[in-house]
TITORLO-642249 format. One record per residue (C-alpha): x, y, z. Coordinates in steps of 0.05 Angstrom, whole numbers, plus 5000, padded with zeros to 4 digits. Example, Ala and Ser with C-alpha at 12.3 -4.5 7.8 and 13.67 -1.06 7.14 Angstrom:
524649105156/527349795143/
END
This chain:
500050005000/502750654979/501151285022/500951914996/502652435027/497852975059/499453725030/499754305068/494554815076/496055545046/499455995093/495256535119/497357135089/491757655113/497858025148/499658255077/493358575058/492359295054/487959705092/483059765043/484058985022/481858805093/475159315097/472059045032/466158615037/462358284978/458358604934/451458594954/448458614881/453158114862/450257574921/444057744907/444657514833/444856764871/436756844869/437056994795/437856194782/431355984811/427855604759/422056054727/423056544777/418957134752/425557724761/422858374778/429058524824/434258614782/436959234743/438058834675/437359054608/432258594567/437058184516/431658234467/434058934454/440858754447/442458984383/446958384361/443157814338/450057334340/457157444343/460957094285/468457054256/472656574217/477956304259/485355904247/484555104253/489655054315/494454664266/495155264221/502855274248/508354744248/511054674317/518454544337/520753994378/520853974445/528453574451/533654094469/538553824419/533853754357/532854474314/526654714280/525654614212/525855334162/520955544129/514955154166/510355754186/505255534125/498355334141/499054574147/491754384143/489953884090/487254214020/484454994025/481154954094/485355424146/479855684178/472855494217/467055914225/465256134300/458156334319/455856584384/448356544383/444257104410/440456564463/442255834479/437355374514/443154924555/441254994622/448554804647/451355504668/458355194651/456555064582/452155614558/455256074514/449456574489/449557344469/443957294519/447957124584/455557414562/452658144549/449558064611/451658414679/454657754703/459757454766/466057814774/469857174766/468757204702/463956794646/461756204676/463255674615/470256124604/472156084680/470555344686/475055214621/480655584644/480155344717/480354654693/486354794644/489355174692/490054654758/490154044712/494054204654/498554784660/500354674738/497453884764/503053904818/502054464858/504654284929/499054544967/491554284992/487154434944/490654734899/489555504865/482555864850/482556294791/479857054768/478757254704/482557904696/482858524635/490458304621/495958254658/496758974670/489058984699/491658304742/498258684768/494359314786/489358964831/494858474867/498959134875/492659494908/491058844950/497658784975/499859424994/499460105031/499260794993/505361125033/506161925024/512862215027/513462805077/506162545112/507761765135/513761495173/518761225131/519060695181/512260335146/513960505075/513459815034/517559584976/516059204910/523058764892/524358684811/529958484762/534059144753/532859074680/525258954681/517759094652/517359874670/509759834675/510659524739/515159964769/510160464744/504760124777/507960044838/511860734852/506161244848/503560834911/509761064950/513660364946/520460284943/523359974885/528959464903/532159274843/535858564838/541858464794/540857864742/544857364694/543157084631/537756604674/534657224706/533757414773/539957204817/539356844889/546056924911/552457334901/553758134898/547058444887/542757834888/536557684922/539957414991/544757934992/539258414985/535458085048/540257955091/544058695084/535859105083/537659785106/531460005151/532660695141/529860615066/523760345102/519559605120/524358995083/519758855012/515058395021/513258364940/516558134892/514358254814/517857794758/517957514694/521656804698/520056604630/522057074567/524557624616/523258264591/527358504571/532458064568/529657284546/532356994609/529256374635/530456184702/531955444717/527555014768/534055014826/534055674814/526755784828/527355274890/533155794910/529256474908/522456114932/526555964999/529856585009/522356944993/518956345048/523556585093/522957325084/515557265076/514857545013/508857434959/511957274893/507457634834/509057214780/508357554712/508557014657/505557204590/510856874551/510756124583/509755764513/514456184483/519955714514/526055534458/530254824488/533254894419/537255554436/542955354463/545454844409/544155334350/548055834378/554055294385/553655164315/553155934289/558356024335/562955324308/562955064373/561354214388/553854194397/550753714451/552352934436/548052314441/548352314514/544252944525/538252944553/531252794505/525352924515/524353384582/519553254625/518153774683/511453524716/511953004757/509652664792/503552854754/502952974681/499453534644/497552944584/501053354540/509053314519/509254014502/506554234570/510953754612/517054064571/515454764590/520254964657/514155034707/511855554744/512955824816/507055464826/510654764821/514454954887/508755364920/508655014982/506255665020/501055954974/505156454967/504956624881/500056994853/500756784777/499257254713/495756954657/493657334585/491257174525/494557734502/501157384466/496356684448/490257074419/491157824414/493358324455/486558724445/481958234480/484958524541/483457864570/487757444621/486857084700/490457054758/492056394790/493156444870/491256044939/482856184949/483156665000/486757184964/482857064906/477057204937/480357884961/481258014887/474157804875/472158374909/476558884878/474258684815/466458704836/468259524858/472059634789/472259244723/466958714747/468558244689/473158234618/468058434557/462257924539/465057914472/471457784477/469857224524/463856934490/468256834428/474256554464/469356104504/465555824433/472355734397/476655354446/469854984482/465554954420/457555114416/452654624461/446954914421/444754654358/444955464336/452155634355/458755414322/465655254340/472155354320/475854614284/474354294227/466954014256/465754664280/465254294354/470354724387/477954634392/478054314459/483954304507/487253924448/486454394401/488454984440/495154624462/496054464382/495755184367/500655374433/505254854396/505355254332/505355934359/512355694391/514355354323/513056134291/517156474337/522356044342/524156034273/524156784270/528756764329/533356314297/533556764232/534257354274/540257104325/544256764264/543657334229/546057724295/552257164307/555057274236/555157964236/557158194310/563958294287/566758814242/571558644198/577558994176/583258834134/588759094118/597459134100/602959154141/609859144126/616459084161/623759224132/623358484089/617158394083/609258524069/603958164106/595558244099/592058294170/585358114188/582958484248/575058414280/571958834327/566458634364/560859134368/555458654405/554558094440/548357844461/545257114480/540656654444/534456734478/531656084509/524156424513/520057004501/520457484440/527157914447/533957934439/537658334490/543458634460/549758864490/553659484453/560659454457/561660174452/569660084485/571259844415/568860444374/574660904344/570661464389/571061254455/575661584492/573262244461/565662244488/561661924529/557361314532/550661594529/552062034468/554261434429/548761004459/543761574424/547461714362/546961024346/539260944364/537761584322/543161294262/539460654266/532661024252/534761434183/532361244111/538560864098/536860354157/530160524178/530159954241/526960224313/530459804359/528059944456/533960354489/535460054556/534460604590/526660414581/527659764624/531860104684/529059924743/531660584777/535461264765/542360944786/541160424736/539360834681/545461254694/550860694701/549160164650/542060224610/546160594555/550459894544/544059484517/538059514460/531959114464/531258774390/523558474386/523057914331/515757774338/511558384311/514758524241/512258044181/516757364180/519457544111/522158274136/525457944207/531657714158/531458464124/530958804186/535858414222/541558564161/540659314171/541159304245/547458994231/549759404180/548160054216/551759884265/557959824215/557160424189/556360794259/563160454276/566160744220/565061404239/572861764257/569462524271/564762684337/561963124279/558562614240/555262424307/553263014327/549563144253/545462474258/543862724335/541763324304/537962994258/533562724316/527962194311/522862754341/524963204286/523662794230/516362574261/514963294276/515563324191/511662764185/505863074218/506763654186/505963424114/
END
């Protein structure tokens, strides 16, 4: 007889919640909507509109098949195939019609996807049939090991940004300089490089921002500047140690890092025992590349990864998703969650489009249900549209009158929608490996040349390296590093001025390529000042696939030409040429 282990309840973490978090009570509309269900129930309490003057009759579109993409393999050592991003259905069919119908007569709240219930005021969890989908995927498929009782309860959210906001509010004080004691002021720890929409979030609420230094994994546990060192050195006089911590483990943005399991296990202790909530951002968790490291080996002519390496990955254990792809993905905080102590971020934002403005948050139940109630005092729920069509596409119509996305119109199922995860990863892989092997041949600059001695004349062949950067094992950037010591100029300015005269040199007619300063992604000042001028942020996903190989050749051959330049005056003309300047003449004609 085997016994399994019992698992821990979820810590308590009410100590955590602000002021505000801990006054809010439940909507009273919303509970009363409970009496809504009775069966024939004759509503004359309610404030609803009467769907029959809705003026949308259904809600239809065409959408992809979810094998419209060719995925890449999941083995670390194997590489994608080129040229693979073609529809792969069989004949002319790519896409499937979806219908919402304006009323459904399923009496299964789960399954009912009508015009007549999504347009609807409705829960603040989100649409029933939606919720239960992505509840389901979520504890079953994406996470089936998390380590404590129960497992997580989910909220359907606007986005991640929405999701952030609202943990942000629910976990924190507002603190006013020059009004509160600095002795209560509460801090927010990130990546120094990071997602400045967070910091953003998170500052005008009077939190300290307590940048952590990373490597090409992400966020570092130990050494100079790393998380420990952080914790156990806290100077008090900046205020209250943080207790959040916001990150992107997966695709970091900006710089593609993807942080290992032991390392996760490493920063999840040193957070258990500093009793601090890990805010998990993680939009770009299928976006995951185990083929990275061996094509940059051979770009670079270096022995790739034998027989002997590992296959096939497999993360979840001791429980499988059901799905290869899933079980090959690094997993989530959530896999070592013993505490309850990760709230996850969700979106559909990089799977379906960033204009649903639709995502959830994943988290232990009670501080769901504190989010519950923020969102039942603020967005309520995502749009009815948006998750009406999401709901008939992945879960397919259970009404004669409604149709599905797949070839049988019955819906993609949980199948489907992992097929077409699997092929959104195949697309941006590719275009990663165009864009990085285009990057590796061209880092260095070339120059050749004579030299002679008394007897005798010899050619030279000298390189200079103008970037570096690392093949990104996730997300959808390459985070480049400017080696502006090797530039004929740089003892004769400074490092910001050739940090912009390149950015503005990269953007005239000649290369026309818009690549993210650094100095975007600083966490703070100090680290805008010292090092954000050193790196670009190079995105491969939003131009067409047939310009990424373009684009990536003039990045590289600006950046020839900008190391060519002898004279601080032909720096200072492009600088005077500014970006701004040749907008402002946009507009203007």
């Amino acid at each position: 007889m085997v016994l399994t282990k019992e698992k821990p309840e979820p810590l308590d973490l009410s100590h955590h919640y602000s002021h505000v978090t801990k006054n809010r009570g439940s909507s009273a509309v919303k509970d009363f909507y409970k009496y809504f269900r009775i069966p024939n129930i004759g509503n004359l309490a309610g404030g609803l509109p009467n769907h029959n003057y809705f003026p949308f009759d259904t809600l239809e579109g065409a959408a992809a098949l979810p094998n419209r993409f060719e995925p890449t393999p999941n083995k670390p050592v194997d590489s994608p195939a080129q040229n693979r991003s073609h529809p792969l259905a069989a004949g002319d069919l790519t896409t499937s019609q979806v219908v919402v119908p304006k009323t459904s007569d399923n009496t299964d709240l789960l399954r009912k996807i009508d015009l007549k219930s999504a347009l609807q005021y409705g829960t603040s969890q989100g649409y029933p049939p939606l919720y239960s989908f992505l509840r389901q995927f979520t504890r079953e498929n994406m996470h089936p090991n998390v380590p404590y009782a129960g497992g997580p309860e989910i909220i359907l959210t606007c986005g991640n940004t929405d999701g952030l906001f609202k943990t942000v509010e629910a976990l924190s004080n507002v603190w006013v300089a020059g009004q509160d004691s600095v002795e209560i002021r509460q801090g927010m720890i990130v990546e120094e490089f990071c997602y400045m929409t967070a910091v953003q979030t998170a500052r005008p609420r009077g939190l300290n921002i307590v940048p952590i230094k990373i490597d090409d994994e992400g966020m570092k546990a130990s050494g100079e500047g790393g998380l420990a060192h952080v914790l156990d050195n806290w100077d008090e006089s900046k205020g209250k140690r943080p207790h959040l911590m916001y990150t992107v483990t997966v695709g970091q943005n900006p710089t593609s890092g993807v942080l290992s399991v032991e390392r996760r296990k490493e920063i999840y202790a040193l957070c258990s025992k500093y009793d601090i909530i890990i805010i998990e951002d993680d939009p770009y968790w299928y976006l995951q590349y185990p083929s990275a490291t061996n094509a940059a080996m051979v770009a670079q002519g270096q022995p790739v990864l034998d027989e002997t390496a590992p296959g096939l990955r497999n993360f979840n254990t001791p429980k499988s998703s059901g799905y290869q792809f899933l079980d090959s993905l690094v997993p989530s905080y959530l896999a070592v969650d013993t505490d309850g102590r990760v709230v996850r971020l969700d979106t559909f934002s990089k799977t379906v489009a960033p204009g649903c403005r639709l995502g959830w948050i994943a988290t232990q139940p009670a501080l769901c249900e504190r989010l519950l109630r923020i969102n039942e005092c603020s967005t309520q729920q995502p749009s009815g549209f948006v998750q009406s069509m999401i709901a008939e596409m992945i879960m397919g119509p259970h009404n004669p009158n409604g149709r599905g996305g797949g070839k049988d119109d019955l819906g993609w199922k949980t199948d489907g929608w992992v097929r077409w995860l699997e092929g959104l990863r195949g697309n941006y892989e590719r275009r990663m490996q165009t864009m990085c092997k285009i990057f590796d041949e061209g880092k260095q600059l070339v120059k050749t040349g004579r030299r002679q001695s008394m007897s005798q004349e010899w050619s030279v062949v000298d390189t200079v390296p103008m970037f570096d950067f690392v093949w990104p094992l996730g997300g959808m950037f390459v985070w480049v590093k400017l080696n502006f010591d090797t530039h004929p100029l740089w003892k004769k300015t400074s490092h910001d001025k050739l940090s912009r005269g390149l950015w503005i040199h990269l953007t005239t007619p000649k290369y026309l390529v818009l690549v993210a300063p650094g100095s975007l992604f600083a966490a703070t000042e100090e680290i805008r000042q010292e090092k954000s001028s050193s790196y670009f942020r190079i995105c491969f996903a939003a131009v067409d696939e047939a310009d990424v190989a373009g684009m990536s050749h003039r990045f590289v051959e600006g950046c020839k030409s900008f190391w060519a330049k002898k004279k601080l005056d032909d720096i200072d003309e492009d600088m005077a040429e500014d970006i701004e300047q040749r907008l402002l003449a946009l507009h203007m004609c």
